[in-house]
C-alpha positions in Angstrom: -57.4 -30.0 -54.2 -56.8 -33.3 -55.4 -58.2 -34.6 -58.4 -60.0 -37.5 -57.4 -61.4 -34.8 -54.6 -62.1 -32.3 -56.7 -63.8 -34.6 -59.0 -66.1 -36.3 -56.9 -67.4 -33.3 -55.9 -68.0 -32.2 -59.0 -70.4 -35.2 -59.5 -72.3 -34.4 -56.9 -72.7 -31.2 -58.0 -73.5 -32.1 -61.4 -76.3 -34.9 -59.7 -77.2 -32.1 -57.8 -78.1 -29.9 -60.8 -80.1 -32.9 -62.4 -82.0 -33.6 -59.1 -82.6 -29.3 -59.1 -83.9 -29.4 -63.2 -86.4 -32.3 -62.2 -87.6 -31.0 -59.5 -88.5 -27.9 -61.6 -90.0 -29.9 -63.8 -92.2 -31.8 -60.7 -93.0 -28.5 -60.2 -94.3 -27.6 -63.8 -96.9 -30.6 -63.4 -97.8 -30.4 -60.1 -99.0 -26.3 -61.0 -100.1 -26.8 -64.3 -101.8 -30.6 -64.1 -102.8 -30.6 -60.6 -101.3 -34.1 -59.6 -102.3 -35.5 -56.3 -98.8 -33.6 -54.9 -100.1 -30.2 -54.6 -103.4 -32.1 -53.0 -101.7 -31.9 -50.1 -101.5 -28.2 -49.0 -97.7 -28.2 -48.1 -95.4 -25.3 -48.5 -92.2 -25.7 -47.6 -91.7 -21.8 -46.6 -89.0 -20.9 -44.1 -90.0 -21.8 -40.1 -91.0 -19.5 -37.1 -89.1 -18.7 -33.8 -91.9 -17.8 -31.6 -92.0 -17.4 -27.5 -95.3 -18.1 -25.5 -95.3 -16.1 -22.4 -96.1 -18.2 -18.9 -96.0 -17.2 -15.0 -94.6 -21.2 -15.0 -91.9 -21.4 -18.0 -90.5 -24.6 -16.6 -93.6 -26.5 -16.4 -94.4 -25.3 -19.8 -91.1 -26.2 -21.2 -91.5 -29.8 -19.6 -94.8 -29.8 -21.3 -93.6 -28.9 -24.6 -90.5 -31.2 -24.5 -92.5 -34.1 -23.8 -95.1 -33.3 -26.6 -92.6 -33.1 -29.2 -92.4 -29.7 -30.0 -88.9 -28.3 -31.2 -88.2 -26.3 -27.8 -85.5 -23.9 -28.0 -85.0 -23.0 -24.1 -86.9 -20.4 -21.6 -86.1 -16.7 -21.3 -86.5 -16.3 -17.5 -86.4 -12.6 -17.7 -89.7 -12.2 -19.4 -90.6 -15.0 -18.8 -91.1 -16.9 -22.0 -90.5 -20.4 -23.8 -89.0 -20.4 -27.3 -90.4 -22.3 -29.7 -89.0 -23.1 -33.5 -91.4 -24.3 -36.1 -93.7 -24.2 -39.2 -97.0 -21.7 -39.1 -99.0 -25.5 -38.9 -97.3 -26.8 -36.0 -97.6 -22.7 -34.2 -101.0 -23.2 -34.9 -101.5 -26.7 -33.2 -100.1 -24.5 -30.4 -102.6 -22.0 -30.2 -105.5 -24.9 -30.3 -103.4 -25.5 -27.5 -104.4 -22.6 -25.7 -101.4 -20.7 -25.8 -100.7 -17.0 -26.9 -97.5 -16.8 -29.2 -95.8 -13.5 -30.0 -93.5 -14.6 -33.2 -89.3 -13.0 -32.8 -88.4 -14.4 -35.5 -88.9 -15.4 -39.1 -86.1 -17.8 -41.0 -84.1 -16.6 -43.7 -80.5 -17.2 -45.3 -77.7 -17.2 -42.7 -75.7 -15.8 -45.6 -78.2 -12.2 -45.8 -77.4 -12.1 -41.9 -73.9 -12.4 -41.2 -71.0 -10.2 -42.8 -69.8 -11.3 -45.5 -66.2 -10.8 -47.1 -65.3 -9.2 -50.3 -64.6 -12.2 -52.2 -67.0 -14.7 -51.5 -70.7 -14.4 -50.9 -70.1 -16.1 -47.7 -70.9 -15.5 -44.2 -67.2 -14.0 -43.2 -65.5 -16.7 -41.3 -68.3 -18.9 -40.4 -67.7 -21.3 -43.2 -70.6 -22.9 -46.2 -70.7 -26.5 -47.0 -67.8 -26.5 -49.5 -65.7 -24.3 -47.2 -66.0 -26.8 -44.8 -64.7 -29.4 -46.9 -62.1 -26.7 -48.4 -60.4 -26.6 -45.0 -60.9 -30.5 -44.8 -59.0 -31.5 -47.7 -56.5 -28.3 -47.0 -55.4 -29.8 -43.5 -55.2 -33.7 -45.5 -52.7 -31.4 -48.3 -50.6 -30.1 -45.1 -50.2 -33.1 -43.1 -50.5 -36.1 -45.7 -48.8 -38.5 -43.4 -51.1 -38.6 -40.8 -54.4 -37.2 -42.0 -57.4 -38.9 -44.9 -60.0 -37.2 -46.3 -62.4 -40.2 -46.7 -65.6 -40.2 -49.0 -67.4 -42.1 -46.5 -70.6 -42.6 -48.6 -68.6 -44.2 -51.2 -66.3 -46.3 -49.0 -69.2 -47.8 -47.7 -71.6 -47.7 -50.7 -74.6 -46.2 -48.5 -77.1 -44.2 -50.0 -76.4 -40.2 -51.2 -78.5 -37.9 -49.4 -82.0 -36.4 -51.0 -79.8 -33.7 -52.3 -77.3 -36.0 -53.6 -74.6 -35.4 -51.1 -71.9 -37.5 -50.0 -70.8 -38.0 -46.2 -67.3 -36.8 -45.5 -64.6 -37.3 -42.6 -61.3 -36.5 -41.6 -58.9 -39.3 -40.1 -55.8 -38.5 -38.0 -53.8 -41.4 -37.3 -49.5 -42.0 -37.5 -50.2 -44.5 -40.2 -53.3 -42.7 -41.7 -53.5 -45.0 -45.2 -53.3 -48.6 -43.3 -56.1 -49.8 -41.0 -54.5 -50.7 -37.8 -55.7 -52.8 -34.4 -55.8 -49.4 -32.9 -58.6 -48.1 -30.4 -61.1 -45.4 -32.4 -62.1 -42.0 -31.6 -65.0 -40.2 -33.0 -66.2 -36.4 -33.2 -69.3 -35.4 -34.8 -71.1 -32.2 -35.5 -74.1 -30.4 -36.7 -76.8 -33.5 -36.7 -78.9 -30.3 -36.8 -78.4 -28.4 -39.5 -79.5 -24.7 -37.9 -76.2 -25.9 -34.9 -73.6 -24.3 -36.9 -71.1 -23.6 -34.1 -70.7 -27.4 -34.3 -68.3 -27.5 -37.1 -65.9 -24.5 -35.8 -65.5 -26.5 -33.2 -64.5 -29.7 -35.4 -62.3 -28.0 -37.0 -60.9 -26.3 -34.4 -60.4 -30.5 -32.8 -58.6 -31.0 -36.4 -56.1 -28.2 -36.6 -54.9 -29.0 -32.7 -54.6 -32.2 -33.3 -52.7 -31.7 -36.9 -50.6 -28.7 -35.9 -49.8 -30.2 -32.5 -48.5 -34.0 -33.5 -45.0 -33.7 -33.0 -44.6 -30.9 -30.9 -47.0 -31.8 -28.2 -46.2 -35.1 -26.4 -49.8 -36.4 -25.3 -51.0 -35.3 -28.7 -48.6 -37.2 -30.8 -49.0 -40.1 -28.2 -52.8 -39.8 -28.5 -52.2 -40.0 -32.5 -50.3 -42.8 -32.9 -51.9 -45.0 -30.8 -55.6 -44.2 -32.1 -57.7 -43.7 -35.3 -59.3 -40.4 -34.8 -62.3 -39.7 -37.0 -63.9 -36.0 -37.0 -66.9 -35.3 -39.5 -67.5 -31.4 -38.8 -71.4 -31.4 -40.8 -73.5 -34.8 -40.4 -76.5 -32.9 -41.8 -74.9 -31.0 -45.4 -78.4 -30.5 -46.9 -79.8 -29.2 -44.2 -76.7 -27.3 -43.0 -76.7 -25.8 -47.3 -80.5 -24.2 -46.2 -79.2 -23.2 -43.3 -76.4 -20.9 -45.6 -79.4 -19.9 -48.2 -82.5 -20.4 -47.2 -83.7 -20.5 -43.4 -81.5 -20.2 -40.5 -83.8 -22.1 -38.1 -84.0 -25.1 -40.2 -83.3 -28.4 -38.0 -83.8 -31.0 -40.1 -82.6 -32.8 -42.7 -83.9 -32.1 -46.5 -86.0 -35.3 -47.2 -89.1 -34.1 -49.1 -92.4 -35.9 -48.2 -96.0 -34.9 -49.6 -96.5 -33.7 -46.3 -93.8 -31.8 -45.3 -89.9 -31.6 -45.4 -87.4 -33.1 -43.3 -86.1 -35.6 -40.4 -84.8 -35.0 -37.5 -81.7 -36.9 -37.8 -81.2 -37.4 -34.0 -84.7 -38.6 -33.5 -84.0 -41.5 -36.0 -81.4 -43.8 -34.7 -82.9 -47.4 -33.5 -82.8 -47.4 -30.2 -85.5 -46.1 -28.3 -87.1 -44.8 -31.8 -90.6 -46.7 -30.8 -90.4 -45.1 -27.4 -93.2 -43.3 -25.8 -90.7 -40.4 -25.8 -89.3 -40.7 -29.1 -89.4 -37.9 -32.1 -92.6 -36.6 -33.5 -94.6 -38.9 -35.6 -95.9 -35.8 -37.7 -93.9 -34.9 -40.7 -94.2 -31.1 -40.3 -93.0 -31.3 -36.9 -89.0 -30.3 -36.4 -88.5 -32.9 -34.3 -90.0 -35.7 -37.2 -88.3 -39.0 -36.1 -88.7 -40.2 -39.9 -91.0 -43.3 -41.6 -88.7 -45.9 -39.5 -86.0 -46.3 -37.7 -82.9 -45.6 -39.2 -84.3 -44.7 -42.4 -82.8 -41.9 -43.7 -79.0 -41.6 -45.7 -77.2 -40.1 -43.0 -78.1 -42.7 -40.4 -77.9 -45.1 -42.7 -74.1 -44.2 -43.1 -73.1 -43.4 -39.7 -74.5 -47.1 -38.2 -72.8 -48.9 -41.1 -69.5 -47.0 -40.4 -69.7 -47.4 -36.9 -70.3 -51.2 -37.1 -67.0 -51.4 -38.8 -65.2 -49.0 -36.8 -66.4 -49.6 -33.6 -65.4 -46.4 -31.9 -64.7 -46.6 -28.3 -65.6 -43.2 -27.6 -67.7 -40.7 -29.1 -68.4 -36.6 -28.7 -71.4 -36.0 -30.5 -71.9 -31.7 -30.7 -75.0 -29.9 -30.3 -75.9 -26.9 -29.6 -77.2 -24.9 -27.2 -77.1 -24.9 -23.5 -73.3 -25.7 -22.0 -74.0 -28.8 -20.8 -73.4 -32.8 -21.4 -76.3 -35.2 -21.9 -76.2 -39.0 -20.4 -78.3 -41.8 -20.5 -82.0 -42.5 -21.3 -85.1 -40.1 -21.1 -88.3 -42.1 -20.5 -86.1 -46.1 -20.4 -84.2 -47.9 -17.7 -80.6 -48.6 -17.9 -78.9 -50.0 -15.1 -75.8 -47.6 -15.5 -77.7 -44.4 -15.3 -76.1 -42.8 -12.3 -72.7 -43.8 -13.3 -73.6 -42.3 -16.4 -74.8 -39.1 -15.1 -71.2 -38.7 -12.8 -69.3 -39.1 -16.3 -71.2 -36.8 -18.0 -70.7 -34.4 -15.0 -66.9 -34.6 -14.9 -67.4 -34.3 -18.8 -68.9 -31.2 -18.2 -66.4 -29.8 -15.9 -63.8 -30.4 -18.2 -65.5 -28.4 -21.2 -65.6 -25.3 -18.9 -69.7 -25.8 -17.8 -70.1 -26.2 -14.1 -71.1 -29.5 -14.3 -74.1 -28.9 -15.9 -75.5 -31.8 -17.4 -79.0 -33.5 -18.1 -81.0 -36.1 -19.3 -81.9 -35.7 -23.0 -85.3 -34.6 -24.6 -86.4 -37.7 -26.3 -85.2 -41.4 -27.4 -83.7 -42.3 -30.7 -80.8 -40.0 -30.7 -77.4 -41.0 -31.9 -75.5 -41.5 -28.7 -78.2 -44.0 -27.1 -77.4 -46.3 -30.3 -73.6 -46.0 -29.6 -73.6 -46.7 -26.3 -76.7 -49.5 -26.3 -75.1 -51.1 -29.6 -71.9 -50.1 -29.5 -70.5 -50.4 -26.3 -69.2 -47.3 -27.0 -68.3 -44.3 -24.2 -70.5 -41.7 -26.2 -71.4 -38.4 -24.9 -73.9 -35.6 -26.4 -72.3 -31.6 -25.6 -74.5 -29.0 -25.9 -72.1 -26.5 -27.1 -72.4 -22.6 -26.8 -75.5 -20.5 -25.6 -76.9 -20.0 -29.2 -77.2 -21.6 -32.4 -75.6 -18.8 -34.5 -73.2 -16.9 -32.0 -70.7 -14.0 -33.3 -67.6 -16.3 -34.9 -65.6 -14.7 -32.1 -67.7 -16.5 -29.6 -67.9 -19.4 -31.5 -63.8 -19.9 -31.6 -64.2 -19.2 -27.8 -66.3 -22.0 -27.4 -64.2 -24.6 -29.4 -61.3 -23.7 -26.9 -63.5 -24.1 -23.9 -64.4 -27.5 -25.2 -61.5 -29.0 -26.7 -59.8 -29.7 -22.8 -63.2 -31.5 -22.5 -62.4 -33.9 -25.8 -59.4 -34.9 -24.9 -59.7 -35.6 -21.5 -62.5 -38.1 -23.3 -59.3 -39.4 -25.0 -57.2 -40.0 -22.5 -59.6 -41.7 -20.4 -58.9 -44.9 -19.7 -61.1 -47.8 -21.1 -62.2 -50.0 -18.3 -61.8 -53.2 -20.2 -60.4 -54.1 -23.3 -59.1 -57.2 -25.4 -59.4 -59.0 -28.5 -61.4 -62.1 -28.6 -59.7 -65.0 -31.3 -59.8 -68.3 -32.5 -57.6 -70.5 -29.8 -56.5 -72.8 -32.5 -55.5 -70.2 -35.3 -55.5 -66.9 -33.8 -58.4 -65.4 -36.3 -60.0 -62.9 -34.8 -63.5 -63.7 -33.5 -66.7 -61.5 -34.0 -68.4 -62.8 -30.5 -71.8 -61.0 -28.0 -70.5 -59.8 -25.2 -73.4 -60.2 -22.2 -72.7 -59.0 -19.0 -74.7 -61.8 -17.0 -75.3 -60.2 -13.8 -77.2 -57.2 -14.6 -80.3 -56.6 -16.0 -80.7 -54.6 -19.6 -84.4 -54.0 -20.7 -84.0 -52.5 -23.5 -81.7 -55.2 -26.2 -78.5 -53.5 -25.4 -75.4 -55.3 -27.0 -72.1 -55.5 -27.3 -69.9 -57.5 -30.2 -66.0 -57.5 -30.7 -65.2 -56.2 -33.8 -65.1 -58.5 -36.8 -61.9 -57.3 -38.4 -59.1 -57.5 -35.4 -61.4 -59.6 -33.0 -61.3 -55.7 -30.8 -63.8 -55.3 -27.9 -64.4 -52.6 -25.3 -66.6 -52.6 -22.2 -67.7 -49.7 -20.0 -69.0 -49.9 -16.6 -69.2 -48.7 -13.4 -66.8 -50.1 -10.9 -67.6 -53.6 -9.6 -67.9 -57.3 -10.1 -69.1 -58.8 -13.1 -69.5 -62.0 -14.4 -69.1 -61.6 -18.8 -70.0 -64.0 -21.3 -68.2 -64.4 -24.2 -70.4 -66.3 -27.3 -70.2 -66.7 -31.0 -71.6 -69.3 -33.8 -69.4 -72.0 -33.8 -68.2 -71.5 -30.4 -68.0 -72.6 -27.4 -69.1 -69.6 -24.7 -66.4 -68.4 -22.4 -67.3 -66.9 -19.1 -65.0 -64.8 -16.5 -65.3 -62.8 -13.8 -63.8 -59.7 -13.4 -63.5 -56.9 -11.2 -63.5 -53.2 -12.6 -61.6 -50.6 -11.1 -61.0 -47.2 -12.7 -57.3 -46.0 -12.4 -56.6 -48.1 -15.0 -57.6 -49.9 -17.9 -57.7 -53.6 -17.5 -57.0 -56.1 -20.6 -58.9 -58.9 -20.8 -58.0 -61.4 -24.1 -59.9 -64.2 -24.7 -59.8 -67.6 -26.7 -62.8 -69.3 -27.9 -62.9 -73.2 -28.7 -64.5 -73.8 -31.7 -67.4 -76.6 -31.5 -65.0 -78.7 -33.9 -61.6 -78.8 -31.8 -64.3 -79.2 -28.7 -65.9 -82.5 -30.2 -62.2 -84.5 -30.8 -61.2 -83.2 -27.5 
């Protein structure tokens, strides 16, 4: 490991260490003074797998979804629906009216897994620091085209309530310069308990490292983009996972009323939405105090903003199926949306399966609303904590999926600059003959002037408009065989008025 590595780790550690000695010493005044903390009745204990037998599983499932409640799927052959969650939020259920039998009870993935001689690990299902073990092993191995990036201190965005940093891994022929080149991303394991997410990251890294040079739409598919893959988006809550509760979800932020966010309930867009997350802390599906409040959002938007990633495989799990569009909001692209995330589908080995998703707020619905971006949410695998075996499977069943997301091509693309000097331009991008409801956007980027567009096939009329500018309209007619490119040259209001 390298020493600047190696070292920053250890300071998180260390802060991690302080942050552990005073909480312990919260602790000692909250038993011994009574403050207004322990006022509150919370215990954060582990949470509860339960299943609520039904003649109608679907309807109750619906039911559930739409409430809020951290649904885990139906079990036909009973037939049952699985619910996760605190003994507060079972009860609400029973006030509810329904009759829960509990399965299950969280406790460390590391008790219920084999573990290997040297380590007291899971064996091959890899902890936090393995993760970023293998990380910084693949940077070590192939130095000239792949970065381990502290992404929390590039960017200077918060540490996470455990005092964690955010870590990716970029794969690119020139890894150290940052190049006018398209950007891919691949994240996993928003939800901490998802922990087939990460194998399958990893998996995405060593094709792509092992492969470069060897195979010839790999290497292509390197050199002419920045890839970006951040196996564990959720480290806190993917830690508790490893030594505390394997049915934790959420992310680690302590409240007085309860623990945690749902990280992909707490993205912007569609977060005041009659079906966003949970308002109620205790919930697993909490969508946080405000939108994009926590660290890890926090880091991902800022990052994104710069990068501004033209397509995006966000991993879940379970359920072997891709996720498009909106749930309860209009957007005019839906049905081309829901054919993408078909295909999609097909190519990761599922059928074709695909659906809408369970609430508003989630990750991809920022990057494609904001963004602009081509970004997709898999439900990997048919469980959160499959055999490793199965898990490997999966991440070979998916990967065909991933890059045939890569090697699709952009429908339109082009850099919008200054017409006198060249400068790139950071401009709005409005699409003026169809109707968004919901403040979608779209911006070039403000370092190389880069934009991207995706759309169904068709004519559209696109506005191009920045401060200082004069706007720049043109028609233009997408067809899907190939990418179209599209530059354009603004006149600033100066050069305009001596015209």
């Amino acid at each position: 490991m390298n020493n600047y590595r190696s070292d920053a780790i250890l300071r998180m550690d260390c802060k991690r260490i302080c942050s552990m000695a005073s909480i312990a010493i919260l602790f000692f005044f909250i038993i011994f003074c009574q403050c207004p903390l322990y006022a509150q009745d919370f215990i954060d204990e582990p949470l509860f797998k339960v299943q609520i037998a039904t003649s109608d599983p679907q309807s109750v499932h619906d039911e559930l979804v739409s409430a809020g409640y951290d649904v885990l799927g139906i079990q036909w052959d009973l037939p049952a629906v699985e619910v996760a969650g605190p003994k507060q939020i079972l009860k609400e259920l029973e006030i509810r009216g329904y009759t829960i039998a509990a399965v299950e009870r969280g406790r460390p993935l590391n008790e219920m897994l084999p573990k290997t001689k040297a380590r007291d690990v899971p064996s091959n299902y890899s902890d936090l620091q393995n993760v970023y073990d293998k990380m910084i092993f693949a940077a070590d191995q192939h130095p000239d085209i792949t970065k381990f990036v502290d992404l929390t201190e590039t960017y200077n965005t918060p540490e996470t309530h455990g005092g964690r940093h955010l870590f990716a891994l970029k794969i690119s022929d020139h890894v150290n310069l940052d190049e006018d080149e398209p950007a891919m991303l691949v994240v996993g394991n928003h939800h901490a308990r998802e922990i087939v997410t990460p194998v399958i990251c990893l998996y995405a890294i060593d094709e792509l490292t092992f492969q470069y040079g060897h195979d010839e739409e790999i290497t292509q598919f390197v050199n002419e983009h920045e890839i970006w893959i951040a196996p564990v988006w959720n480290p806190d809550g993917y830690n508790h996972v490893f030594t505390v509760d394997n049915l934790w979800r959420k992310n680690r932020r302590i409240f007085t009323e309860g623990v945690g966010v749902d990280l992909n309930r707490n993205y912007p867009q569609g977060w005041s939405a009659s079906c966003g997350g949970s308002t109620n802390v205790s919930s697993n599906t909490y969508k946080g105090p405000s939108p994009g409040s926590e660290a890890e959002t926090e880091t991902m938007m800022v990052w994104s903003q710069k990068e501004r990633f033209v397509k995006i495989v966000d991993l879940h799990s379970s359920g072997q199926e891709v996720l498009y569009g909106y749930k309860c909001s209009f957007h005019p692209f839906t049905d081309w949306m829901k054919s993408r995330a078909e295909k999609f589908s097909m190519m990761c080995g599922y059928d074709g399966d695909h659906r809408q998703p369970s609430a508003e707020g989630e990750h991809v619905q920022w990057q494609f609303a904001q963004m602009g971006a081509d970004a997709h949410l898999v439900e990997t695998a048919t469980s959160f904590q499959p055999p490793y075996s199965f898990a490997l499977k999966e991440a070979e069943k998916v990967w065909p999926g991933i890059i045939w997301l890569a090697q699709s091509p952009v429908p339109l693309t082009g850099h919008v600059t200054d017409a006198a000097n060249g400068n790139p331009v950071t401009a709005e991008i409005q699409i003026l003959n169809v109707n968004f409801e919901n403040g979608e956007s779209n911006y070039s980027s403000a370092e190389f002037g880069r934009y991207h567009v995706f759309f169904p096939p068709g004519g559209y009329e696109l506005r191009f408009s920045a401060n200082g500018y004069l706007p720049s309209t043109h028609g233009v007619t997408i067809q899907h065989a190939n990418a179209q490119v599209l530059d354009i040259e603004l006149i600033s209001h100066a050069i305009a008025d001596n015209l």
